[in-house]
PDB file of N, CA, C, O and CB in Angstrom:
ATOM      1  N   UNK A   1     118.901 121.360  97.784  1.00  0.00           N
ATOM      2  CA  UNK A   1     118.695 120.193  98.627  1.00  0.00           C
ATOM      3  C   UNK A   1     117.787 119.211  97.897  1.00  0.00           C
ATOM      4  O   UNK A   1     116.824 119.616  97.246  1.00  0.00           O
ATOM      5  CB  UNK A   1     118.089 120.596 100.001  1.00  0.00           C
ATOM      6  N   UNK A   2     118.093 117.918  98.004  1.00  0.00           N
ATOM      7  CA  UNK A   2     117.304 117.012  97.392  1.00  0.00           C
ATOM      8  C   UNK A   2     116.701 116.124  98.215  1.00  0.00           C
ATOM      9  O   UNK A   2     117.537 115.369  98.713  1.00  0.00           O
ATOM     10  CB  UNK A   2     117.933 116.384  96.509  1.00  0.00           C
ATOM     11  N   UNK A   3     115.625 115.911  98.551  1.00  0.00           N
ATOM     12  CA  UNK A   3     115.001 115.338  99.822  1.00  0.00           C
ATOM     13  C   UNK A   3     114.872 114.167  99.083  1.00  0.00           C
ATOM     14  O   UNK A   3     114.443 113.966  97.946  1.00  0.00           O
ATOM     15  CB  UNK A   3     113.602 116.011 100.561  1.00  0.00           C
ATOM     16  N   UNK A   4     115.424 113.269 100.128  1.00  0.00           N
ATOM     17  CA  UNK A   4     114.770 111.290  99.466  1.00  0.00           C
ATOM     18  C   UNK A   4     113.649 111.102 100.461  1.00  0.00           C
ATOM     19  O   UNK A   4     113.678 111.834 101.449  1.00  0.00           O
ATOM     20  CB  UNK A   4     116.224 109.456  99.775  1.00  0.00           C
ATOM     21  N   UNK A   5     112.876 110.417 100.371  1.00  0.00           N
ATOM     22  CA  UNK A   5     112.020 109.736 101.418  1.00  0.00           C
ATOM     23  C   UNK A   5     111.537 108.501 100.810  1.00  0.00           C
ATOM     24  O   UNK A   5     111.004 108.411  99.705  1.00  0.00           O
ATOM     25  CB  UNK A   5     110.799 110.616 101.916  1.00  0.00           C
ATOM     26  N   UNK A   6     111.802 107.447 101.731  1.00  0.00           N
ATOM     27  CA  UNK A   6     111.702 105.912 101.517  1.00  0.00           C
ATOM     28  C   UNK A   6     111.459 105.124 102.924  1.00  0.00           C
ATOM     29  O   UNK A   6     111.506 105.737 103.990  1.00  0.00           O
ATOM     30  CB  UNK A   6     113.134 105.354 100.806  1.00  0.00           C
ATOM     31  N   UNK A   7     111.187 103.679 102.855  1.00  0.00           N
ATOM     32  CA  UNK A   7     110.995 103.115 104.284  1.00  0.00           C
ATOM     33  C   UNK A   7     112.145 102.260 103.722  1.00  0.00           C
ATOM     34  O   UNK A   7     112.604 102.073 102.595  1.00  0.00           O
ATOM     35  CB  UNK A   7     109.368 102.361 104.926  1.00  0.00           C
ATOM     36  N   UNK A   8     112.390 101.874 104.803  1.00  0.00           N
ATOM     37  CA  UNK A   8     113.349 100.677 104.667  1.00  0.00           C
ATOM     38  C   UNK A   8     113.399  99.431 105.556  1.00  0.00           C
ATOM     39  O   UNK A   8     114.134  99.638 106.521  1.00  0.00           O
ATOM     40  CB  UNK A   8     114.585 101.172 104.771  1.00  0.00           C
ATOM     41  N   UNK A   9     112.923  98.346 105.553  1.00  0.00           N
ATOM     42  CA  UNK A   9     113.295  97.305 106.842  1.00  0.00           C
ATOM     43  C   UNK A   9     114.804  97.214 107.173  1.00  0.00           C
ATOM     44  O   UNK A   9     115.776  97.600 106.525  1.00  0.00           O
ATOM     45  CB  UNK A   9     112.822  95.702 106.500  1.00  0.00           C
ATOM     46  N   UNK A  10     114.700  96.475 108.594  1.00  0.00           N
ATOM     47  CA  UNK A  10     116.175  97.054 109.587  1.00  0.00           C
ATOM     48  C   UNK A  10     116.543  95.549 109.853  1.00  0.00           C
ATOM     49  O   UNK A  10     115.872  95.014 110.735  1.00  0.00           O
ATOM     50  CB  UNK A  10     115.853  98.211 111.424  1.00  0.00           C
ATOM     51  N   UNK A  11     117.579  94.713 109.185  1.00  0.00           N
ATOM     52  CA  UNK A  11     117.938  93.749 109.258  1.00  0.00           C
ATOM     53  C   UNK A  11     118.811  93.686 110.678  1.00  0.00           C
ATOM     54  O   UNK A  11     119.884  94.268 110.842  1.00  0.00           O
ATOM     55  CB  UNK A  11     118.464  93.495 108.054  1.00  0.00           C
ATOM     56  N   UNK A  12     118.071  92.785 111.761  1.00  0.00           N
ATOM     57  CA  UNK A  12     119.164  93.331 112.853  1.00  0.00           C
ATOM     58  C   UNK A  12     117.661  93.385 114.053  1.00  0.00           C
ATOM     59  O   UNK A  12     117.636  92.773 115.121  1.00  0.00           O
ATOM     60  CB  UNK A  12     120.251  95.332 112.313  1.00  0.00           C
ATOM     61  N   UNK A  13     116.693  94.139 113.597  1.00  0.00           N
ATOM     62  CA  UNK A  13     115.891  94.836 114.693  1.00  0.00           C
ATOM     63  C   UNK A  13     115.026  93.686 115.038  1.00  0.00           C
ATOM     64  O   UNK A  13     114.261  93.143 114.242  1.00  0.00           O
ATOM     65  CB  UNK A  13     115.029  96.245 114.239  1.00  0.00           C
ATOM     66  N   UNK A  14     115.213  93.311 116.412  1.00  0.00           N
ATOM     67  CA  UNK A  14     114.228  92.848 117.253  1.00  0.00           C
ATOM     68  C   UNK A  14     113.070  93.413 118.703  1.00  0.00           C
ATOM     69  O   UNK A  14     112.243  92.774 119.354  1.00  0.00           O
ATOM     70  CB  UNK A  14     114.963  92.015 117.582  1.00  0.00           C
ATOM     71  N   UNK A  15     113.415  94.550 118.753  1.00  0.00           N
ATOM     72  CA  UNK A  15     112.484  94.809 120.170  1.00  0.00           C
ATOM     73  C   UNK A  15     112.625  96.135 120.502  1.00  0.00           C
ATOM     74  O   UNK A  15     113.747  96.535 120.193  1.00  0.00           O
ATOM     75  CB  UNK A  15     112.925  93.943 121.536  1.00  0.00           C
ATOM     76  N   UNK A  16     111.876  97.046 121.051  1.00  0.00           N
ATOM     77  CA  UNK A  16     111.990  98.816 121.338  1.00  0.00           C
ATOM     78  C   UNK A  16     113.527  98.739 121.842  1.00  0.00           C
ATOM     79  O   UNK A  16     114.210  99.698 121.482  1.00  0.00           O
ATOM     80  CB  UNK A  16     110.691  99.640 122.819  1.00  0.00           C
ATOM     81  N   UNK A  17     114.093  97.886 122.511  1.00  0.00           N
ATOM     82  CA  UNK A  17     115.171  98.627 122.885  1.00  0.00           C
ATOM     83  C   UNK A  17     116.403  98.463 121.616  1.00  0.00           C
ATOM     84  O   UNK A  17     117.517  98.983 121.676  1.00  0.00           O
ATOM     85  CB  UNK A  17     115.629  98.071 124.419  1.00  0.00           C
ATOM     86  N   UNK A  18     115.907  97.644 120.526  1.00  0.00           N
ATOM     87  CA  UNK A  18     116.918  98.264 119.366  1.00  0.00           C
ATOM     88  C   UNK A  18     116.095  98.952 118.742  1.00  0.00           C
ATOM     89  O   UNK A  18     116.605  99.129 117.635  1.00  0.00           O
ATOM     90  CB  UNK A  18     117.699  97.319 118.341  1.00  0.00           C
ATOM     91  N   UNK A  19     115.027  99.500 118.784  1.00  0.00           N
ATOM     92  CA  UNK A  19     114.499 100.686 118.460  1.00  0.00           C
ATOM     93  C   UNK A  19     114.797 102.265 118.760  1.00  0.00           C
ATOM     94  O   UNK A  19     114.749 103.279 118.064  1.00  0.00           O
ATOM     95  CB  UNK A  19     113.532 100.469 118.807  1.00  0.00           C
ATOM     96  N   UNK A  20     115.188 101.946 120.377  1.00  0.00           N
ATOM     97  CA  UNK A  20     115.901 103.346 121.064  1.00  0.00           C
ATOM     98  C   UNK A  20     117.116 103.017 120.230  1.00  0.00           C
ATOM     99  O   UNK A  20     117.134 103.906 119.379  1.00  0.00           O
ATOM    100  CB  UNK A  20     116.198 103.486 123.034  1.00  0.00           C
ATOM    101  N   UNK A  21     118.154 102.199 120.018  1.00  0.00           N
ATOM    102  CA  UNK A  21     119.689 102.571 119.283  1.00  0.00           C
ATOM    103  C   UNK A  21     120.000 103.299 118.119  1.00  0.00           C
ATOM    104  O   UNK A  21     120.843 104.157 117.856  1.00  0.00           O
ATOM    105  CB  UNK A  21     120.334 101.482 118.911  1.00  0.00           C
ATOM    106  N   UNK A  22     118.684 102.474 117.194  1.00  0.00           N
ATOM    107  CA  UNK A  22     118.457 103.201 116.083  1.00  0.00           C
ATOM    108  C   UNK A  22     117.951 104.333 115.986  1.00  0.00           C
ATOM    109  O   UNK A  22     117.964 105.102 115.025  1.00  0.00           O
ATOM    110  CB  UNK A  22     117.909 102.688 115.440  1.00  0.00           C
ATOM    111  N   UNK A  23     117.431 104.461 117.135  1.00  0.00           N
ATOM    112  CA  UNK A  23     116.505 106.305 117.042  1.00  0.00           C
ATOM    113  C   UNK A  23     118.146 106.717 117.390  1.00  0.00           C
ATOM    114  O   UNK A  23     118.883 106.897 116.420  1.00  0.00           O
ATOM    115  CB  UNK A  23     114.694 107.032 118.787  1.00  0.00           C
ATOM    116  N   UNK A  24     118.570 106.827 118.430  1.00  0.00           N
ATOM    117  CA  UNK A  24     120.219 107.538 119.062  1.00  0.00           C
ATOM    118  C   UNK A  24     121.159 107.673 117.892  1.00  0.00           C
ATOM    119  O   UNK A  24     121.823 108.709 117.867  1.00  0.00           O
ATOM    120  CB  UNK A  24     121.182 106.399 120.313  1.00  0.00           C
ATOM    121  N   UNK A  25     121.342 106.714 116.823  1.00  0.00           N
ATOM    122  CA  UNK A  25     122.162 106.583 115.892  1.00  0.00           C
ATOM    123  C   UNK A  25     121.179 107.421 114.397  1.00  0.00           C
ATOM    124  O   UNK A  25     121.865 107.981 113.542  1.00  0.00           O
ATOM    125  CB  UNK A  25     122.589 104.809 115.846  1.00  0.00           C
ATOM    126  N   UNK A  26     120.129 107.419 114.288  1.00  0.00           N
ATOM    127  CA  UNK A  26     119.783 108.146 113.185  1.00  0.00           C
ATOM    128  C   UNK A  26     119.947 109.598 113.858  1.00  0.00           C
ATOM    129  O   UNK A  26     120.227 110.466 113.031  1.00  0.00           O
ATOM    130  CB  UNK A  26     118.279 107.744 112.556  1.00  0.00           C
ATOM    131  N   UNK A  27     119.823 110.072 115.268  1.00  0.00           N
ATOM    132  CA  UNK A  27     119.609 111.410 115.509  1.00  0.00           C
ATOM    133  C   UNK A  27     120.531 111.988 115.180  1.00  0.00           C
ATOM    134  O   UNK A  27     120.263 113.096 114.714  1.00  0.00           O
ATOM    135  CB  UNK A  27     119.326 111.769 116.617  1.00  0.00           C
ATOM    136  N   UNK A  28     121.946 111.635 115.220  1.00  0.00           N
ATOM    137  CA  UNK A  28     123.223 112.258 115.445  1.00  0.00           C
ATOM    138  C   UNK A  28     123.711 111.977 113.625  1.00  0.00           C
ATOM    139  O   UNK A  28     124.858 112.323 113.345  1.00  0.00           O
ATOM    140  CB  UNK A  28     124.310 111.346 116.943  1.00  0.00           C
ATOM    141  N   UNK A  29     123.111 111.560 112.833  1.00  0.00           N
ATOM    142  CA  UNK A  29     123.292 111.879 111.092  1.00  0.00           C
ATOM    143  C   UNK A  29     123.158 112.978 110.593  1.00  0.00           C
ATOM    144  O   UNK A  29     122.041 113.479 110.461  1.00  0.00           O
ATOM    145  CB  UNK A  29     122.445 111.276 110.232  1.00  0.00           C
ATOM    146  N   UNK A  30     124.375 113.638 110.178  1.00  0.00           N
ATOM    147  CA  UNK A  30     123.620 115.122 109.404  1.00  0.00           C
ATOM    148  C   UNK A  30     123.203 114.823 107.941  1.00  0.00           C
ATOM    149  O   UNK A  30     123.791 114.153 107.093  1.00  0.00           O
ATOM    150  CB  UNK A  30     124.817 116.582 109.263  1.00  0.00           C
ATOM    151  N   UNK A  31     122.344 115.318 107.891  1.00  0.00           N
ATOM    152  CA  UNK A  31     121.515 114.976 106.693  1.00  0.00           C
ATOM    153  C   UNK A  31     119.991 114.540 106.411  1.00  0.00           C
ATOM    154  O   UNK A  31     119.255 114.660 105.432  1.00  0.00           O
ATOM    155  CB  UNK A  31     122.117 114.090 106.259  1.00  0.00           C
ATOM    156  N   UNK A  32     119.807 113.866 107.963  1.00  0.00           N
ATOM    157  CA  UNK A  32     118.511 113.265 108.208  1.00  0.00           C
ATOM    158  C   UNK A  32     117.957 114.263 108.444  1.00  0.00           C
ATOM    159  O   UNK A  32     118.562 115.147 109.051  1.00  0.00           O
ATOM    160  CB  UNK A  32     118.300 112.284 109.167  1.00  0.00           C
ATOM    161  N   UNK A  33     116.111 114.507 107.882  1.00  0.00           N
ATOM    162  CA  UNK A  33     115.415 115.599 108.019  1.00  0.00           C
ATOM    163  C   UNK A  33     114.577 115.047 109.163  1.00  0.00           C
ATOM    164  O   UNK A  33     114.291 115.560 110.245  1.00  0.00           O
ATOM    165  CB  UNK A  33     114.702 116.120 106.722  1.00  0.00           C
ATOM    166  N   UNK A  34     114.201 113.646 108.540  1.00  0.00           N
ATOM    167  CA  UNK A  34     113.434 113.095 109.953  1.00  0.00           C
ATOM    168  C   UNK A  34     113.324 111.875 110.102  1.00  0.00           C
ATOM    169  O   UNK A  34     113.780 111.303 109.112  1.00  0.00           O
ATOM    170  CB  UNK A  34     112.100 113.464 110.165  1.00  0.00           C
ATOM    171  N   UNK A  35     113.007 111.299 110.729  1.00  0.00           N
ATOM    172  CA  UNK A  35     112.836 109.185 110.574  1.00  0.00           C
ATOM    173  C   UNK A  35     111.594 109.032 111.261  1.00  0.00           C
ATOM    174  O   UNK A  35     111.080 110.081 111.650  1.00  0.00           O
ATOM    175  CB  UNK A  35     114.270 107.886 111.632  1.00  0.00           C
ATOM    176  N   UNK A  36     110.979 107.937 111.503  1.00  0.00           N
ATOM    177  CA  UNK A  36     109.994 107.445 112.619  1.00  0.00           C
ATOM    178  C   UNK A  36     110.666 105.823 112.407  1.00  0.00           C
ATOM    179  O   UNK A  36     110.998 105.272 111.358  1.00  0.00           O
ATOM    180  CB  UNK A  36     107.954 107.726 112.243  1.00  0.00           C
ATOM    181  N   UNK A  37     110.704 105.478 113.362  1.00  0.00           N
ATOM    182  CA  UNK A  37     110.836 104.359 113.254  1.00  0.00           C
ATOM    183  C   UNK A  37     109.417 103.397 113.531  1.00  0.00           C
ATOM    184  O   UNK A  37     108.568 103.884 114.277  1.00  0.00           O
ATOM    185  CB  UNK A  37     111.919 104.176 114.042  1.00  0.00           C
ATOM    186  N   UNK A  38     109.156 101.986 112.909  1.00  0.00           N
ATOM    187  CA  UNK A  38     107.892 101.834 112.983  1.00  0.00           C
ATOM    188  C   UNK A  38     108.446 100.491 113.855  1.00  0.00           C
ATOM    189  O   UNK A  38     108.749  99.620 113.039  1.00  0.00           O
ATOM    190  CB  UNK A  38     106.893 101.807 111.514  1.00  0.00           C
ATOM    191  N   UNK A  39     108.594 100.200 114.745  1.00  0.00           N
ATOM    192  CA  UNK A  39     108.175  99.092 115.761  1.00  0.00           C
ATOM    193  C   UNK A  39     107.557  98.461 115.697  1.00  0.00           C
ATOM    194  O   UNK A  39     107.936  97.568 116.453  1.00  0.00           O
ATOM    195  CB  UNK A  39     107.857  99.185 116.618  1.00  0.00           C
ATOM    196  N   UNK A  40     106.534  98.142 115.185  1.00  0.00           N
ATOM    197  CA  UNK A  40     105.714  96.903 115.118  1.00  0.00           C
ATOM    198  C   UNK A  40     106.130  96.066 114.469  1.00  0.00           C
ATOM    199  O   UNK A  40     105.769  94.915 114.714  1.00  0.00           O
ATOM    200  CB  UNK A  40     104.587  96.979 114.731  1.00  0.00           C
ATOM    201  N   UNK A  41     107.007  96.316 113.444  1.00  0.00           N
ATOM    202  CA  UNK A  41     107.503  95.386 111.842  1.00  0.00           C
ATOM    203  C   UNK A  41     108.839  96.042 111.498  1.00  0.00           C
ATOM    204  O   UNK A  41     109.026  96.327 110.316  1.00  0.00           O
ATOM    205  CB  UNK A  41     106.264  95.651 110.205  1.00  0.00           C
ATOM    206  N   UNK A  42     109.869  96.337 112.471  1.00  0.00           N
ATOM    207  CA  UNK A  42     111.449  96.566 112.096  1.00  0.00           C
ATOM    208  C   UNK A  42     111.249  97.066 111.272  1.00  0.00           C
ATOM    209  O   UNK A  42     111.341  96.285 110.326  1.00  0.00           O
ATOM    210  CB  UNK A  42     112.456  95.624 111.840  1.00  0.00           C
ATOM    211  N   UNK A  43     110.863  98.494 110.806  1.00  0.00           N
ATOM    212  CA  UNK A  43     111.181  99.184 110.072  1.00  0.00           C
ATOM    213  C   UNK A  43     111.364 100.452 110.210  1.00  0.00           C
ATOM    214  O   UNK A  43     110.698 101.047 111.057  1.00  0.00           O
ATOM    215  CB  UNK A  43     110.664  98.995 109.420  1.00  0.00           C
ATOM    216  N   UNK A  44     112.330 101.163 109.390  1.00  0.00           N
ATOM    217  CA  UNK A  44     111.901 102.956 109.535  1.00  0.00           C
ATOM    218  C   UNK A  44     111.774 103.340 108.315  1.00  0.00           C
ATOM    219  O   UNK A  44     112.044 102.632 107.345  1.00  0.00           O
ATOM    220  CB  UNK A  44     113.034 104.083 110.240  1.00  0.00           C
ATOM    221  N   UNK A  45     111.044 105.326 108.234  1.00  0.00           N
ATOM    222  CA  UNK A  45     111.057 106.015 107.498  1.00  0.00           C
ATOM    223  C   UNK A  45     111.856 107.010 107.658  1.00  0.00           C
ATOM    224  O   UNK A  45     112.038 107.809 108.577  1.00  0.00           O
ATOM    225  CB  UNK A  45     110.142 106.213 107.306  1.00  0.00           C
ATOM    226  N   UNK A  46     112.260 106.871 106.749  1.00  0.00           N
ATOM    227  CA  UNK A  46     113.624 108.017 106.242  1.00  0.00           C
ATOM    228  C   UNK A  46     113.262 108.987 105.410  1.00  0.00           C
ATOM    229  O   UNK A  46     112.768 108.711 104.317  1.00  0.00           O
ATOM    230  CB  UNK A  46     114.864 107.376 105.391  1.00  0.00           C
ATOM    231  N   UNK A  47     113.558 110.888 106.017  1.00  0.00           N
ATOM    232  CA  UNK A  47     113.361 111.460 104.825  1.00  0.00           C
ATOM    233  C   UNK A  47     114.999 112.077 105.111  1.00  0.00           C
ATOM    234  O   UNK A  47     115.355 112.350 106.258  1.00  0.00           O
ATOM    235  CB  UNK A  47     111.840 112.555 104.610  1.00  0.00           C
ATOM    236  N   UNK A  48     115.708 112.210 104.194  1.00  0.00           N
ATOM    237  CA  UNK A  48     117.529 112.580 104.174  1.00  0.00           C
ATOM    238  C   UNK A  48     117.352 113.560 103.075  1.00  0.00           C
ATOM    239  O   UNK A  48     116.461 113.485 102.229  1.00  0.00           O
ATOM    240  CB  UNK A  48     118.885 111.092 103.680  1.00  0.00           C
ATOM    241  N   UNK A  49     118.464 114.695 103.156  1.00  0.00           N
ATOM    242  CA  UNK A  49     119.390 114.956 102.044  1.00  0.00           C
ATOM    243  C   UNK A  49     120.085 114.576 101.186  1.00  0.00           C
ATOM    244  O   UNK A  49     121.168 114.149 101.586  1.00  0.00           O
ATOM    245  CB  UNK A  49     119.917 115.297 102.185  1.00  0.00           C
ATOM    246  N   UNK A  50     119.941 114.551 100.265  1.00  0.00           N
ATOM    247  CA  UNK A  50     121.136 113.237  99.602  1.00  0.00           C
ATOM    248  C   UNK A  50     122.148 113.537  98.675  1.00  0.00           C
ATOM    249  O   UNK A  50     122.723 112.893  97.797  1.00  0.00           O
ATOM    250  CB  UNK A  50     120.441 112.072  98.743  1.00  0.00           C
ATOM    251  N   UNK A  51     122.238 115.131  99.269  1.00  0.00           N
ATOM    252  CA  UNK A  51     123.443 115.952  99.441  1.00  0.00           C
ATOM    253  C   UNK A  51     124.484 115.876 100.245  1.00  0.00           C
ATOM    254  O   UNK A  51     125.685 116.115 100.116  1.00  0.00           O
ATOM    255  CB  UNK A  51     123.172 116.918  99.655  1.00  0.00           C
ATOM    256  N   UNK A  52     123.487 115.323 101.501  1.00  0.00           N
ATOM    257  CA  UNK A  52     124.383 115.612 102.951  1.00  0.00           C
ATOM    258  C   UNK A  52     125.009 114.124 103.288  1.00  0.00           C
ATOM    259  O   UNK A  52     126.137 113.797 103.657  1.00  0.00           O
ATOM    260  CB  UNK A  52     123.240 116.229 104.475  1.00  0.00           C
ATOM    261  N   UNK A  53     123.736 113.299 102.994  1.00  0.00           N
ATOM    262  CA  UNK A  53     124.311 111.467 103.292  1.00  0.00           C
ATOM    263  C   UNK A  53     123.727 110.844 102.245  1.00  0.00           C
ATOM    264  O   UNK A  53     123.235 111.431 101.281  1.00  0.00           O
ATOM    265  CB  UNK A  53     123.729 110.515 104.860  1.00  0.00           C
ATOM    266  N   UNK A  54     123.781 109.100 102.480  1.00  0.00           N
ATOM    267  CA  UNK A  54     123.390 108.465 101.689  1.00  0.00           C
ATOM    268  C   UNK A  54     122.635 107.446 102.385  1.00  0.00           C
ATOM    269  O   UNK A  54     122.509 107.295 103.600  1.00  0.00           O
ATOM    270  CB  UNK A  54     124.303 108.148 100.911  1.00  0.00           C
ATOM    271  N   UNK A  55     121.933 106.465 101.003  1.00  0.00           N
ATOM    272  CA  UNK A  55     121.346 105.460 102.726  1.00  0.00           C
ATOM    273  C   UNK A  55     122.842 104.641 102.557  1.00  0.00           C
ATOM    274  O   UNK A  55     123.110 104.065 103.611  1.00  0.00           O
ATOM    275  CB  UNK A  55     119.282 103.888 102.640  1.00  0.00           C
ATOM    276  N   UNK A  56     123.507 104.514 101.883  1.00  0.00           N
ATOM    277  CA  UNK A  56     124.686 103.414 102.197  1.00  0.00           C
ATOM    278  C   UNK A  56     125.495 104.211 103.349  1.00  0.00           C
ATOM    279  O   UNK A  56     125.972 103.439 104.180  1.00  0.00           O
ATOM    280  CB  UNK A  56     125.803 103.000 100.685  1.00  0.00           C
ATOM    281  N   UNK A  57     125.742 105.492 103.573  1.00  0.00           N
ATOM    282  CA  UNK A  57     126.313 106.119 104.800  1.00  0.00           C
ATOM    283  C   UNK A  57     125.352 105.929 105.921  1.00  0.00           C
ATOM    284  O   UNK A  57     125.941 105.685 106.974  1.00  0.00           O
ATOM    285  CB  UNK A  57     126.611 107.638 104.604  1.00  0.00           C
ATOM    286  N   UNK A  58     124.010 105.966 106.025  1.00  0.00           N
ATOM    287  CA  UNK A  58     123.351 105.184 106.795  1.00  0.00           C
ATOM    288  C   UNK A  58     123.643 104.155 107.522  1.00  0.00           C
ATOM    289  O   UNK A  58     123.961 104.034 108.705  1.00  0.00           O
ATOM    290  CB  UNK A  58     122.690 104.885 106.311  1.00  0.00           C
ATOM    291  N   UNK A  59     123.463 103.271 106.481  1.00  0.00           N
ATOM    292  CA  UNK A  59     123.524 101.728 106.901  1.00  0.00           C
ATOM    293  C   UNK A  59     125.101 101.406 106.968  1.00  0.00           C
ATOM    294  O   UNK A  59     125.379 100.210 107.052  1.00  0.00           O
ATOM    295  CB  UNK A  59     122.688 100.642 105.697  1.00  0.00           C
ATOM    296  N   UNK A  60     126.186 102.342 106.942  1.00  0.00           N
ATOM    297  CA  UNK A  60     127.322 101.849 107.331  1.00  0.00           C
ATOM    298  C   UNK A  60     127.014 102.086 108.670  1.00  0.00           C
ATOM    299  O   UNK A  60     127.067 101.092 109.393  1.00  0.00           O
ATOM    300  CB  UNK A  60     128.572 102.397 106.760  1.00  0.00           C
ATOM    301  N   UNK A  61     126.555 103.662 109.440  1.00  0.00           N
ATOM    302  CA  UNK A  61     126.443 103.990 110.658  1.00  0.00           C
ATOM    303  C   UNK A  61     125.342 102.604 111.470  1.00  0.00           C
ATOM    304  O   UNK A  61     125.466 102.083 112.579  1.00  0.00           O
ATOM    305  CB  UNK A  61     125.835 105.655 110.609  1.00  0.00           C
ATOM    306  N   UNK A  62     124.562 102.413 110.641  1.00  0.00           N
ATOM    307  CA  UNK A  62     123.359 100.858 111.561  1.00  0.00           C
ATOM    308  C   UNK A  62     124.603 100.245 112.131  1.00  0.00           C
ATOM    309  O   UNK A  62     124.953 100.202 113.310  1.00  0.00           O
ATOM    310  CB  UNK A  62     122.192  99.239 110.219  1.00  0.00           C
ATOM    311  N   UNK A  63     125.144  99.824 111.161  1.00  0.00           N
ATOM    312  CA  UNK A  63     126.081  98.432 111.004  1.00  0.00           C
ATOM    313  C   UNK A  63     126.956  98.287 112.430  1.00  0.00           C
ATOM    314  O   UNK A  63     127.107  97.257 113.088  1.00  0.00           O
ATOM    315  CB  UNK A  63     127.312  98.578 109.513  1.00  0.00           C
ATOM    316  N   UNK A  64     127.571  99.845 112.757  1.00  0.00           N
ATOM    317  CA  UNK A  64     128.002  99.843 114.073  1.00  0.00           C
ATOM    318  C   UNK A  64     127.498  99.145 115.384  1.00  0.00           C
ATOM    319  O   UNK A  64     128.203  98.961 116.376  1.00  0.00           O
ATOM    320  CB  UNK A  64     127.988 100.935 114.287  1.00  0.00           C
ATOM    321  N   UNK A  65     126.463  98.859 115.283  1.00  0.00           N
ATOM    322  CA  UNK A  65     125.550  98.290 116.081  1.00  0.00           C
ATOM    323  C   UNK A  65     124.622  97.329 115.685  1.00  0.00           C
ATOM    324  O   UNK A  65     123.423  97.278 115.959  1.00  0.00           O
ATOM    325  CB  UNK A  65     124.955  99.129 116.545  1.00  0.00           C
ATOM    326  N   UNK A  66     125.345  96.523 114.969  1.00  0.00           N
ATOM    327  CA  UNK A  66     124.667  95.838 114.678  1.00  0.00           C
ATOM    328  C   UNK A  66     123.061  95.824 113.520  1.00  0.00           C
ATOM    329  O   UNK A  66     122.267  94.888 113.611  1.00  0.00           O
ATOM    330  CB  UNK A  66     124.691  95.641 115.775  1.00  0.00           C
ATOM    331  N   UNK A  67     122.914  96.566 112.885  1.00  0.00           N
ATOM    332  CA  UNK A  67     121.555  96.747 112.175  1.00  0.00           C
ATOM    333  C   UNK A  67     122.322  97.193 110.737  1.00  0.00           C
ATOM    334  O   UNK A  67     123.475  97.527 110.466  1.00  0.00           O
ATOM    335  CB  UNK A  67     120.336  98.065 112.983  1.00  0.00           C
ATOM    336  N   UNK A  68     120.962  97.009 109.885  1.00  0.00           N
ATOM    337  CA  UNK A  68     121.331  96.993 108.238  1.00  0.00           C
ATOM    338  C   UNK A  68     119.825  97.466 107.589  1.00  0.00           C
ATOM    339  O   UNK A  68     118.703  97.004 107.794  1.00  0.00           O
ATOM    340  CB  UNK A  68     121.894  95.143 107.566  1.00  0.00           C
ATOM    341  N   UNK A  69     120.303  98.635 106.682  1.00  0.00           N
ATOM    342  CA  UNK A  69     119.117  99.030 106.330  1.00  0.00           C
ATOM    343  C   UNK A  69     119.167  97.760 105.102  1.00  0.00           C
ATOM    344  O   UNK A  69     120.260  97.355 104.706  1.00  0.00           O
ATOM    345  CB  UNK A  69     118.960 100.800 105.928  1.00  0.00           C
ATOM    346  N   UNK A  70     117.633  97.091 104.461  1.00  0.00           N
ATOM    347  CA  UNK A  70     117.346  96.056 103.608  1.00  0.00           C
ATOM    348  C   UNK A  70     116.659  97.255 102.726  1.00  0.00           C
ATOM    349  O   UNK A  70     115.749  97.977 103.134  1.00  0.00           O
ATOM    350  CB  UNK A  70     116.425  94.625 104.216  1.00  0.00           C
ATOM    351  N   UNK A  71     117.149  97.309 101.700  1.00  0.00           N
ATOM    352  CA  UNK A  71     116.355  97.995 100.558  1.00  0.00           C
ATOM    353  C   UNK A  71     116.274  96.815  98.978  1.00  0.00           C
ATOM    354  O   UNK A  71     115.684  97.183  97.962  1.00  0.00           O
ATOM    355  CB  UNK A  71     117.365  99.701 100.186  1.00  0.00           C
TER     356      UNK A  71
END
């Protein structure tokens, strides 16, 4: 297993309640070990497998709803 861990800003995120989408949509990723999302400043931390996903499989899943990981 190869653990990544990075933050990333969330092109897209304005307010806790696209904070809850993005928490609902990172939970259901296999691969994600853990996230926090930081609310104050649209961003999260990502620690993934990068065996299991990618952040571009990520940020295809944001995209569904509108959000984009900015790296």
């Amino acid at each position: 297993m190869a653990e990544n861990f990075n933050m990333y800003m969330i092109k897209g995120y304005r307010n806790e309640e696209d904070a809850k989408v993005i928490e609902e949509i990172l939970k259901n990723i296999d691969g994600i070990i853990k996230f926090k999302v930081e609310k104050s400043f649209g961003a999260v931390e990502l620690t993934f497998d990068d065996e299991k996903t990618s952040r571009e499989e990520i940020s295809e899943k944001l995209k569904t709803k509108g959000f984009e990981l900015k790296y």
